[in-house]
Kinemage of the C-alpha trace (Angstrom):
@kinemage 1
@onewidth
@group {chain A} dominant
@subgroup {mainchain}
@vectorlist {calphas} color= white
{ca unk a 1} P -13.752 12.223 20.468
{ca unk a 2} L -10.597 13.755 21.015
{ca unk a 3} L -7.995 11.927 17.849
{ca unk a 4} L -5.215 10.872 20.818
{ca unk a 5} L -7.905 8.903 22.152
{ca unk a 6} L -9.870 7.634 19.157
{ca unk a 7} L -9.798 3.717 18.427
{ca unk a 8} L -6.838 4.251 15.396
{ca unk a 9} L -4.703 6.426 17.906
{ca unk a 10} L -4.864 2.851 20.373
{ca unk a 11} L -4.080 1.371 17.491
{ca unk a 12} L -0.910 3.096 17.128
{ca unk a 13} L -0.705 2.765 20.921
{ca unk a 14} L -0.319 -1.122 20.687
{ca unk a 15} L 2.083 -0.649 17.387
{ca unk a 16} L 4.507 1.157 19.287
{ca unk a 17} L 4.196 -0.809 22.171
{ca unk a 18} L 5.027 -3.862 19.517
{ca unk a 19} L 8.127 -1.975 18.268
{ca unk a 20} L 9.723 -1.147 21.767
{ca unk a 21} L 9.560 -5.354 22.402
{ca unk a 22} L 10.885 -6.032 19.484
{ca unk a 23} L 13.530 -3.363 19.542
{ca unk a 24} L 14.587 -4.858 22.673
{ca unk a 25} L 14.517 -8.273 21.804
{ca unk a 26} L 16.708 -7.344 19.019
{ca unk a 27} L 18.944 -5.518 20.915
{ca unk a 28} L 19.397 -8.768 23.219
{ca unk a 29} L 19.717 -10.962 20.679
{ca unk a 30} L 22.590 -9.319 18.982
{ca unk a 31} L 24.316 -7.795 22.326
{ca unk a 32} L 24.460 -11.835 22.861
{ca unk a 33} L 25.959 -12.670 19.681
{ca unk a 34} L 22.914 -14.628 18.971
{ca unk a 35} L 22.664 -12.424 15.523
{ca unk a 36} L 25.512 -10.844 13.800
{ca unk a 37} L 27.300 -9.774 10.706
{ca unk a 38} L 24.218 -8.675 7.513
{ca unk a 39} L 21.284 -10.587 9.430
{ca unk a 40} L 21.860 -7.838 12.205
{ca unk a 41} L 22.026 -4.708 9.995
{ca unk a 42} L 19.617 -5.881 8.302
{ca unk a 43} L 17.184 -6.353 11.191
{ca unk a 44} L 18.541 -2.734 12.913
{ca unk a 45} L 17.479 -1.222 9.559
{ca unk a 46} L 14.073 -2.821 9.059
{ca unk a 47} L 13.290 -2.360 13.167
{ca unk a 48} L 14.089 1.623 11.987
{ca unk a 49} L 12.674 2.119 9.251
{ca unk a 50} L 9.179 0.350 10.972
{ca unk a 51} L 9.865 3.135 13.372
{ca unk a 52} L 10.218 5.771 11.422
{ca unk a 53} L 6.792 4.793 9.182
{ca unk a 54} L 4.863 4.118 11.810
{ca unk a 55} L 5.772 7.424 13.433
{ca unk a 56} L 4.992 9.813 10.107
{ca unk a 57} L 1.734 7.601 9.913
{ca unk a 58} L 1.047 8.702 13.269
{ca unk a 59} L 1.754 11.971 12.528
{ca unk a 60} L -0.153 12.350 9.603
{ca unk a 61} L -3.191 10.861 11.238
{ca unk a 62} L -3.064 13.589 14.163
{ca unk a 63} L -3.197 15.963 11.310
{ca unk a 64} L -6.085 15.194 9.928
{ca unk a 65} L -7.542 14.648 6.110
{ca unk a 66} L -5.421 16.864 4.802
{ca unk a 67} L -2.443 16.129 5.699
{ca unk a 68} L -3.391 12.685 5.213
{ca unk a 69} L -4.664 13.691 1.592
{ca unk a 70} L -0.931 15.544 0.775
{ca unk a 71} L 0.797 12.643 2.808
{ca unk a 72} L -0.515 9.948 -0.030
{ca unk a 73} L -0.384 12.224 -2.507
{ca unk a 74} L 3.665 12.114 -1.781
{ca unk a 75} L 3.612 8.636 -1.846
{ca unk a 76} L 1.722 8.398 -5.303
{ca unk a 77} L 4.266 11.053 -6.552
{ca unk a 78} L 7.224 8.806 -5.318
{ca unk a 79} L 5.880 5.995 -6.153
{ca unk a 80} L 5.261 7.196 -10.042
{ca unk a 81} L 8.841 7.831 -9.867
{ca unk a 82} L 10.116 4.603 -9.073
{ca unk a 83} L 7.703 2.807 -11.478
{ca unk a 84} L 8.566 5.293 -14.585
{ca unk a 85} L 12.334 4.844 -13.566
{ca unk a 86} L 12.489 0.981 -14.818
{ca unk a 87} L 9.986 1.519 -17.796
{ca unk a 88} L 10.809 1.924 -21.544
{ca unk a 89} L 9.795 5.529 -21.733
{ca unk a 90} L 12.045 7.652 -24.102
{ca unk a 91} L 11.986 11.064 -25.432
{ca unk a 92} L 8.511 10.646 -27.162
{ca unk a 93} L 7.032 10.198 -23.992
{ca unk a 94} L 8.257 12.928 -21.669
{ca unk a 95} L 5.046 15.105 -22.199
{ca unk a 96} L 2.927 12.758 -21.182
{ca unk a 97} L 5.019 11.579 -18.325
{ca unk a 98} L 4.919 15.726 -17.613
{ca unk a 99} L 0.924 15.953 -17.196
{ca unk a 100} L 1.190 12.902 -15.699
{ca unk a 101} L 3.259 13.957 -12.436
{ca unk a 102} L 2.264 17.805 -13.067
{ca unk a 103} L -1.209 17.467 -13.906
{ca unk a 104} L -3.226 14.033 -13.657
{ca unk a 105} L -1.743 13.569 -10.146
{ca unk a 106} L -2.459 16.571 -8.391
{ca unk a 107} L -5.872 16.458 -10.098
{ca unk a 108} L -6.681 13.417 -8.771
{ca unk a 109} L -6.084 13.921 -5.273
{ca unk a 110} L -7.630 17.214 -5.421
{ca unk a 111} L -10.933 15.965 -6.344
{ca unk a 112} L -10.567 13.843 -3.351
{ca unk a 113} L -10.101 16.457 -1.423
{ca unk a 114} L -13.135 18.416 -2.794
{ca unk a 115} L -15.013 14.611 -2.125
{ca unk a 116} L -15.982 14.725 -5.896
{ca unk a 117} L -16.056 10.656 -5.999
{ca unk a 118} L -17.788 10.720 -9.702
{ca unk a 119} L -14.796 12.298 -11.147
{ca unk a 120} L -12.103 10.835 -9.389
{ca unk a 121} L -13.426 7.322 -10.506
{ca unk a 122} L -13.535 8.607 -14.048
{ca unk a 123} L -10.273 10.796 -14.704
{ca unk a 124} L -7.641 8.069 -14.966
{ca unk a 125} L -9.136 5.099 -15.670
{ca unk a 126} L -11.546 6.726 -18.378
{ca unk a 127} L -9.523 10.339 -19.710
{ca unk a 128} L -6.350 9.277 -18.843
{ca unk a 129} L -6.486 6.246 -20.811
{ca unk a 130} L -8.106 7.851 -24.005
{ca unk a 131} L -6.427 10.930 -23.876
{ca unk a 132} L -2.631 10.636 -22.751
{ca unk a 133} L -2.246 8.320 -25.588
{ca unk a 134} L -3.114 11.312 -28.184
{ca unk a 135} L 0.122 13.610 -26.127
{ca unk a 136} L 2.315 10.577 -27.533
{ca unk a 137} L 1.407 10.069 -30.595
{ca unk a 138} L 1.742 13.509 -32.109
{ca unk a 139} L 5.768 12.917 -31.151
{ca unk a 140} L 5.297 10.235 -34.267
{ca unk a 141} L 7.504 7.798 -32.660
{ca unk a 142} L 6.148 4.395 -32.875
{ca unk a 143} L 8.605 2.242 -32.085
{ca unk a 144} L 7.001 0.609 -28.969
{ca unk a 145} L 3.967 2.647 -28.896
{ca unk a 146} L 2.149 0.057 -27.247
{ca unk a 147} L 4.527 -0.722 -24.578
{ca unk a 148} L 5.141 2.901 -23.906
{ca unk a 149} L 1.840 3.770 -23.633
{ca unk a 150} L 0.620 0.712 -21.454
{ca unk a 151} L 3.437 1.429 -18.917
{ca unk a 152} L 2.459 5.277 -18.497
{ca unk a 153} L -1.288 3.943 -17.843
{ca unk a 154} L -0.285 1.020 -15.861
{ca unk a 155} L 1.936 3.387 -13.700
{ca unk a 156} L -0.991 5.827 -13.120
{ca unk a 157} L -3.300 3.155 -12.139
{ca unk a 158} L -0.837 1.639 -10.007
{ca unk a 159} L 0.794 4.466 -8.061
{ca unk a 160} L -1.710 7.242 -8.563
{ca unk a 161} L -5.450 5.555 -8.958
{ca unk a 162} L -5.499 2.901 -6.598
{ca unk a 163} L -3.501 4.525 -3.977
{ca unk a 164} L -5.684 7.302 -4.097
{ca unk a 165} L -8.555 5.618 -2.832
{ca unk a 166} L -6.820 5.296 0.487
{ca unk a 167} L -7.390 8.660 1.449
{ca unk a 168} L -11.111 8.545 -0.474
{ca unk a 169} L -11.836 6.403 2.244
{ca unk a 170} L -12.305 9.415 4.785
{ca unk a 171} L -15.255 10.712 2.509
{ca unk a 172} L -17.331 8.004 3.519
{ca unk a 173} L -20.031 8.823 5.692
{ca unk a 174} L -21.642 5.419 7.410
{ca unk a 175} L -24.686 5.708 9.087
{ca unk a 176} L -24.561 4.749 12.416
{ca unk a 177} L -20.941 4.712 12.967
{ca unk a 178} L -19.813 6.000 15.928
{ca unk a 179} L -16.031 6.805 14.697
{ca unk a 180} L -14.554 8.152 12.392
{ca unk a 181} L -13.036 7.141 9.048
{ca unk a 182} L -9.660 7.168 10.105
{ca unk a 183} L -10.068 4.030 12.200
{ca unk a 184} L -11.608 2.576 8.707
{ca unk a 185} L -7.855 3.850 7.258
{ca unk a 186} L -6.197 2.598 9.983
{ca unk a 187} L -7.680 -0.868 10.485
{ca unk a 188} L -7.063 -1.492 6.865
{ca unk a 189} L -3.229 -0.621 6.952
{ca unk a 190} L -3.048 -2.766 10.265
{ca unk a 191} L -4.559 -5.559 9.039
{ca unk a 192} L -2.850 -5.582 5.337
{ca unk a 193} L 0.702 -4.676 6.757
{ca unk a 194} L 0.093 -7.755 9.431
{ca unk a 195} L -0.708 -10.154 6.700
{ca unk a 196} L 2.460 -9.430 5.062
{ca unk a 197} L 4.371 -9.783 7.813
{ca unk a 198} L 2.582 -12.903 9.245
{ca unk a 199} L 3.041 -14.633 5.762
{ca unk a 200} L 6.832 -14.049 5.750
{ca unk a 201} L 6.966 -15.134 9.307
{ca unk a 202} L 4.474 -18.380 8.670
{ca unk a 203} L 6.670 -18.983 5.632
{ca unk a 204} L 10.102 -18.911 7.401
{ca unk a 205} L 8.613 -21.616 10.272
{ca unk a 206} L 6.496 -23.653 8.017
{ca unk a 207} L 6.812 -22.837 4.668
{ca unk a 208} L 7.477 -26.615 2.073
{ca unk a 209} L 5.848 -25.573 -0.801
{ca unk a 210} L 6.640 -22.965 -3.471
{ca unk a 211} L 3.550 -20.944 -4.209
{ca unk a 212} L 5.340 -19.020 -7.420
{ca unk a 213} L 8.651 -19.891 -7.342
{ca unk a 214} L 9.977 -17.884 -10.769
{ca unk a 215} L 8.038 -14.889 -9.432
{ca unk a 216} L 8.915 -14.812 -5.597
{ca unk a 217} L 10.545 -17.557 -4.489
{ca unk a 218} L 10.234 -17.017 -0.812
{ca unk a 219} L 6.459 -17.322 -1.080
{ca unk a 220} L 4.918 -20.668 0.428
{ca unk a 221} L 1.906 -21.924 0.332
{ca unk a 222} L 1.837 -22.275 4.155
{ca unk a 223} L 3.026 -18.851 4.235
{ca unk a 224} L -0.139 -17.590 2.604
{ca unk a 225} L -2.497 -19.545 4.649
{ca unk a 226} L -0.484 -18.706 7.494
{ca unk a 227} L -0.484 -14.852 7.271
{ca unk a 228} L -3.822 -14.465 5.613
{ca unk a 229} L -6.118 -16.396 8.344
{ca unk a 230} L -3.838 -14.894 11.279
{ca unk a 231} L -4.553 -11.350 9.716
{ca unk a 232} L -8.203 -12.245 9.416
{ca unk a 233} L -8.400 -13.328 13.416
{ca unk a 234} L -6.672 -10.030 13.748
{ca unk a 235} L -9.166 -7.764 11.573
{ca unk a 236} L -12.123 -9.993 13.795
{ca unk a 237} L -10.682 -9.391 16.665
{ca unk a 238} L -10.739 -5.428 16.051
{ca unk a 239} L -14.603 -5.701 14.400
{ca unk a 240} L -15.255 -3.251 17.535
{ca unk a 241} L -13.469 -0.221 15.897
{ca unk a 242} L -15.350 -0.671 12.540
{ca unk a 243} L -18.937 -0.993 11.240
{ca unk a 244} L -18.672 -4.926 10.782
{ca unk a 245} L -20.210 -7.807 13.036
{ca unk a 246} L -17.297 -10.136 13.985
{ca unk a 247} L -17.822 -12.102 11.164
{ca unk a 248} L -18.078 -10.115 8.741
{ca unk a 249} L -14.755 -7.754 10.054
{ca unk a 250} L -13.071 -11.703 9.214
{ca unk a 251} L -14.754 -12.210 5.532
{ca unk a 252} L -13.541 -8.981 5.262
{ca unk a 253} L -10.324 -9.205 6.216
{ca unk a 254} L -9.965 -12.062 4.301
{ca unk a 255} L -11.357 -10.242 1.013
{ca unk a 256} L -8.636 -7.325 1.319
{ca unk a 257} L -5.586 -9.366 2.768
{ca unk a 258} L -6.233 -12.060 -0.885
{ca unk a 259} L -6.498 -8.682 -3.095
{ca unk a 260} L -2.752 -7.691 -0.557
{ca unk a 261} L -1.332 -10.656 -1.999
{ca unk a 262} L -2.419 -10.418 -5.776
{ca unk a 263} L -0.766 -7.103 -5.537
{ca unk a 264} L 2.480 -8.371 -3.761
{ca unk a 265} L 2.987 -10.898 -6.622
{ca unk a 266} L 2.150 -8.668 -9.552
{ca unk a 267} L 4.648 -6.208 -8.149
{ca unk a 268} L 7.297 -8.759 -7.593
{ca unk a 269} L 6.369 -10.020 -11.361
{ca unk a 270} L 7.040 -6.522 -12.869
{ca unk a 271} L 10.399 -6.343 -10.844
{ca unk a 272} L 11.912 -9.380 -12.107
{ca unk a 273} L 10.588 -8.783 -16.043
{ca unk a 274} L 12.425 -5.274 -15.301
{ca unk a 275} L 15.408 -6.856 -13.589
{ca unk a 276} L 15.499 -5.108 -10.190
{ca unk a 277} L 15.102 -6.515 -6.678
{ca unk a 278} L 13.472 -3.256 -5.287
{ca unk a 279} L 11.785 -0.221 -6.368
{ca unk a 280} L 13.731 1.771 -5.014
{ca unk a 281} L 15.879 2.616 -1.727
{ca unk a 282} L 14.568 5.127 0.227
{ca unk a 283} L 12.666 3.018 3.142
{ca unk a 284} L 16.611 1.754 4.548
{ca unk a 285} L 15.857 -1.906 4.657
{ca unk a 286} L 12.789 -2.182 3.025
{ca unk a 287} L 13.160 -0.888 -0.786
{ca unk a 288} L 11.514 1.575 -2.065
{ca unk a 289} L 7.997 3.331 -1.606
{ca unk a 290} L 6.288 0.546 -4.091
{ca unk a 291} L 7.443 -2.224 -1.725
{ca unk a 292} L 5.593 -1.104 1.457
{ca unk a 293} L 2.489 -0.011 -0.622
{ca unk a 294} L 2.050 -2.747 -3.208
{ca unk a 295} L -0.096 -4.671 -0.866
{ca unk a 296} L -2.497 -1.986 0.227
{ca unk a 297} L -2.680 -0.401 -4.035
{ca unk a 298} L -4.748 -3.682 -4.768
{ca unk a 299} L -6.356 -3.845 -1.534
{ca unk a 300} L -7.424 0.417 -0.982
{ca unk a 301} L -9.930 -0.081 -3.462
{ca unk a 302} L -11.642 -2.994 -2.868
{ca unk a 303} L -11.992 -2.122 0.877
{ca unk a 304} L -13.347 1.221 0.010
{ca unk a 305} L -16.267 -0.781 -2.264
{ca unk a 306} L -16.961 -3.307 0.225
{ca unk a 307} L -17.851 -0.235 2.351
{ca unk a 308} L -19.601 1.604 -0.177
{ca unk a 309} L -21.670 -1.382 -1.482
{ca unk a 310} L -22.502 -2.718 1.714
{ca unk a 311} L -22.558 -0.544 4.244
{ca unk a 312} L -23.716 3.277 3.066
């Protein structure tokens, strides 16, 4: 089946069809003074920068796996970046932040590439953590060894690990399938990216009731509800583009959309012990590269299990 009509490529179909409305709408509301001042920059950057994602995602996904490989790969690398950025790192730890970037990362999406799954579970989780360690201490500075250390693991975990596993995805192979594992990729992005959208959208109409309030205080617990079951009808709706009964596409849904929000709030709880409201500033009105993937680094690897476990 030819990719620009393949079940993700519709998919993009109906999310640019989505971003025309709501470009017009927005448009309209502000030509009619019914938005001004911040609130309308800010919406003409966010409507933007949705554009410009959605369109490199598209892109990418034309491509193929490799481009989609070296596309994430990007992201880990950028992400790495804005995560070693607010850490206490110093001079000790500039080797091991070195193989880190230079070596561990490239590594690890090469043996995704090469679909050596074994390995890639292993390296970071298992050498990484045993071995980086040893590149530090041999500086002999151990003034906040532990701290140091942890944040150089964490950041690999975060940004490199679990973000890898979105691209690991198109190494599955389940029988009796009829597409392809880029639908699996993109019905996973869809249906995260909705839920974080529907819960901010849930929380502004019906949101009473703080859900973390020193962590993110525009979280509700209406919000939550909100966004996660309307993202769950969505993934059902879809079930036809993946290997799950209706049912299961919402249990599903449901599973990875929770894991979206664990990672949303452990994000937003390592921002504000580091001080900062972002990551970073290169999406223009949505922060940095951690911001639009901290929902999909705890959710990318429990999807790809689900599959593994229960349907290879």
């Amino acid at each position: 089946m030819s990719r620009f009509h393949s079940p993700s490529a519709f998919v993009f179909y109906g999310l640019f069809a989505f971003l025309i409305v709501a470009t017009i709408l927005a448009y309209a509301l502000i030509r009619k003074g019914k938005v001004g001042g911040e609130t309308a920059a800010n919406l003409t950057d966010r409507i933007w920068a949705w554009w410009v994602m959605i369109g490199v995602l598209a892109l990418v996904f034309t491509l193929g796996a490799t481009a989609m490989t070296i596309f994430f790969a990007l992201c880990s690398m950028a992400a790495l970046r804005e995560f070693a950025t607010i850490t206490h790192t110093g001079r000790a730890d500039h080797d091991a932040l070195a193989i880190a970037f230079y070596v561990v990362l490239p590594l690890q999406y090469l043996l995704i590439w090469l679909n050596v799954p074994i390995f890639a579970a292993l390296l970071i989780p298992v050498y990484c953590f045993l071995l980086l360690p040893v590149v530090t201490v041999f500086k002999g500075e151990v003034a906040g060894f532990l701290t140091r250390v942890s944040e150089t693991q964490w950041g690999l975990m975060i940004c490199v690990y679990c973000v890898s596993h979105i691209p690991a995805i198109l190494q599955l192979d389940i029988p009796g399938y009829r597409y392809s594992s880029f639908t699996l990729v993109a019905w996973l992005i869809l249906v995260v990216q909705a839920s974080d959208v529907l819960q901010y959208v849930w929380g502004k109409s019906l949101g009473r009731h703080k859900l973390a309030p020193r962590v993110s205080p525009s979280k509700t617990v209406e919000g939550l509800a909100g966004g996660m079951l309307s993202a769950s009808v969505l993934g059902m709706a879809l079930a036809g583009i993946t290997p799950f009964a209706w049912w299961q596409a919402g249990l599903v849904a449901l599973v990875v959309t929770t894991f979206g929000f664990f990672g949303g709030l452990i994000m937003s709880a390592i921002k504000r012990d580091r001080g900062v409201k972002d990551w970073g500033t290169l999406v223009q009105g949505h922060g940095g590269i951690l911001d639009r993937l901290d929902s999909l680094v705890f959710s990318a690897p429990v999807f790809l299990h689900l599959l593994a476990w229960g349907w290879l």
